[in-house]
C-alpha positions as CSV (number, residue, x, y, z in Angstrom):
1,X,-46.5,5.3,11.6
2,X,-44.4,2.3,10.0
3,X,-45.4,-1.3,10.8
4,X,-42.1,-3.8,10.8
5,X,-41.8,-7.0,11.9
6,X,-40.6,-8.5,15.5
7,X,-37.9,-9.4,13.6
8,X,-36.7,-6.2,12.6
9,X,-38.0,-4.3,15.6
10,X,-35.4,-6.8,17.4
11,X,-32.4,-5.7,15.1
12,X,-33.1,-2.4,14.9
13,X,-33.4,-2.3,18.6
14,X,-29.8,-4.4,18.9
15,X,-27.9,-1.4,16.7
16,X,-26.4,1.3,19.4
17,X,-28.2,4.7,18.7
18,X,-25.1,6.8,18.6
19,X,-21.6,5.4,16.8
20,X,-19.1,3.8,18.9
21,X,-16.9,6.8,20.2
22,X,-12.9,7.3,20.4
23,X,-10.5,9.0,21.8
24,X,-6.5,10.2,20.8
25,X,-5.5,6.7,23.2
26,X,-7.7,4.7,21.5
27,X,-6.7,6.0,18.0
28,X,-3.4,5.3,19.0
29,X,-4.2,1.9,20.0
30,X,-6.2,1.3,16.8
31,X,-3.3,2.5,14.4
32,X,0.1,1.7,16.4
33,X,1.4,4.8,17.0
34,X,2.0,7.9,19.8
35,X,-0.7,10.0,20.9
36,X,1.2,12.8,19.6
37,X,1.4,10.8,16.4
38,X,-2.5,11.0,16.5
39,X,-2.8,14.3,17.2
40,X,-0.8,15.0,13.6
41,X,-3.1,13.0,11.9
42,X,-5.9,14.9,13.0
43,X,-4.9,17.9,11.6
44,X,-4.4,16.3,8.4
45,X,-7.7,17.0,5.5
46,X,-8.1,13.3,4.8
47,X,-8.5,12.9,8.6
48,X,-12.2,11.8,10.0
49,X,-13.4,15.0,11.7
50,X,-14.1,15.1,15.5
51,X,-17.8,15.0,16.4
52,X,-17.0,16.2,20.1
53,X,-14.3,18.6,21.6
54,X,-14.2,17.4,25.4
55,X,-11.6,18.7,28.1
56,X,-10.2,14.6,27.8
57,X,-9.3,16.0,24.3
58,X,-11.5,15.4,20.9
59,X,-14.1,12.5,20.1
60,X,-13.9,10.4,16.8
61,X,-16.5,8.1,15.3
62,X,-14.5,4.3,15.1
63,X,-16.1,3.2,12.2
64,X,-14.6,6.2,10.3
65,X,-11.3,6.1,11.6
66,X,-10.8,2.6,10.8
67,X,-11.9,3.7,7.1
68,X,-9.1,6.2,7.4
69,X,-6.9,3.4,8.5
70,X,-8.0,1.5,5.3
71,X,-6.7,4.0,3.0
72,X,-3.7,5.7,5.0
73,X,-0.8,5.3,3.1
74,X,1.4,4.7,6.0
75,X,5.2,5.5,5.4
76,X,8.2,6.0,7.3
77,X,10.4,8.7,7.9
78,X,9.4,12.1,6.9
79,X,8.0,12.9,3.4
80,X,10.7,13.6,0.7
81,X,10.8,17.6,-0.3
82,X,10.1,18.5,-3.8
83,X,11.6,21.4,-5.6
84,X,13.5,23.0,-8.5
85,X,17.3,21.2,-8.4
86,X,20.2,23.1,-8.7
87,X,22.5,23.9,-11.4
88,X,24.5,21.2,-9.9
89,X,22.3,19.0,-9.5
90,X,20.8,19.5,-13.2
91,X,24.0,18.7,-13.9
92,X,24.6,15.7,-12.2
93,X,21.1,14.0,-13.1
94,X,22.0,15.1,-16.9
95,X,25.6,13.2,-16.2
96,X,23.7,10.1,-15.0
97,X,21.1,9.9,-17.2
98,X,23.4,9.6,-20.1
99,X,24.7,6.0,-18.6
100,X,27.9,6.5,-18.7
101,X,29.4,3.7,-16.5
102,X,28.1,2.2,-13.5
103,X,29.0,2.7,-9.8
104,X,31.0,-0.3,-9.9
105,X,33.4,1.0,-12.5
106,X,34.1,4.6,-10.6
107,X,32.8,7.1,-13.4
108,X,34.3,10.2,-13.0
109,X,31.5,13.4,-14.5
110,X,33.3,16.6,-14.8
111,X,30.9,19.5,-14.6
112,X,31.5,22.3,-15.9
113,X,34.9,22.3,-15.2
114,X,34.7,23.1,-11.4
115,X,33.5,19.9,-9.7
116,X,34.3,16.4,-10.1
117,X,32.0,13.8,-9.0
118,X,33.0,10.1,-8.3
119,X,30.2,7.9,-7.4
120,X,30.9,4.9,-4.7
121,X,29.0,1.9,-3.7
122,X,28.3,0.5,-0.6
123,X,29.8,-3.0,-0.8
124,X,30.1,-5.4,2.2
125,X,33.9,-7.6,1.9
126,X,36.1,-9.2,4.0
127,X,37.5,-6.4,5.2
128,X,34.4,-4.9,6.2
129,X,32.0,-2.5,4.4
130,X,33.4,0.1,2.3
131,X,32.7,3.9,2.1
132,X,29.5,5.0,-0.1
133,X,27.6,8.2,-1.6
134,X,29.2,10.8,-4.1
135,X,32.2,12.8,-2.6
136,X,32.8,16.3,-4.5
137,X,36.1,17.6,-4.9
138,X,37.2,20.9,-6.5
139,X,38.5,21.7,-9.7
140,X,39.9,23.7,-12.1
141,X,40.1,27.3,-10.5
142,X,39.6,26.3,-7.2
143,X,41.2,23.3,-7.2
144,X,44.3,21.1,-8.7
């Protein structure tokens, strides 16, 4: 038996008995996004658990999915691939990280004697914008 005050009989009475339930629309609503969006997020391992699986769908706990919401680290787009780069691309990164020129002077890398890679800019004139991103052309043996 524990004695408490009216007080805290009052407060303790005032707190709901089970957490305040949600569902995928409800998520959604919460965190600005699809239902679909929701559904991905769920199946992610930093993702509240559901505490019911209904026919409607599953059943979160808010409180816990606005702690996800707290931490989500919310990007756009999808998330960049990592993996070993190419020969060429060693190449290239090992051509830019010497500093040789800038993008604004048209540097001109030759690696290893087959490819030659010009670097443009995207620049906005008065004749409009101008073409950007690296264009490879070949060389030596397979080219000029």
């Amino acid at each position: 038996m524990e004695l408490v005050a009216e007080a805290e009989l009052d407060r303790r009475l005032a707190e709901p008995s089970i957490p305040d339930p949600v569902g995928v629309s409800e998520i959604a609503e919460m965190l600005s996004v699809v239902r679909q969006r929701v559904t991905q997020l769920a199946q992610r391992s930093d993702f509240p658990p559901a505490v019911a699986h209904l026919k409607s769908g599953p059943v979160f706990v808010r409180e816990q999915v606005v702690a996800f919401e707290k931490q989500w680290d919310r990007r756009g787009g999808r998330p960049a691939k990592r993996g070993d780069p190419t020969p060429v691309e060693r190449n290239i990164l090992a051509a830019l990280s010497t500093g040789a020129g800038s993008p604004d002077e048209d540097p001109t890398w030759d690696l290893e004697g087959h490819l030659e890679l010009r670097i443009f800019y995207l620049g906005v004139g008065p004749g409009g914008p101008r073409r950007s991103g690296p264009r490879f052309e070949p060389r030596g043996p397979l080219g000029r």
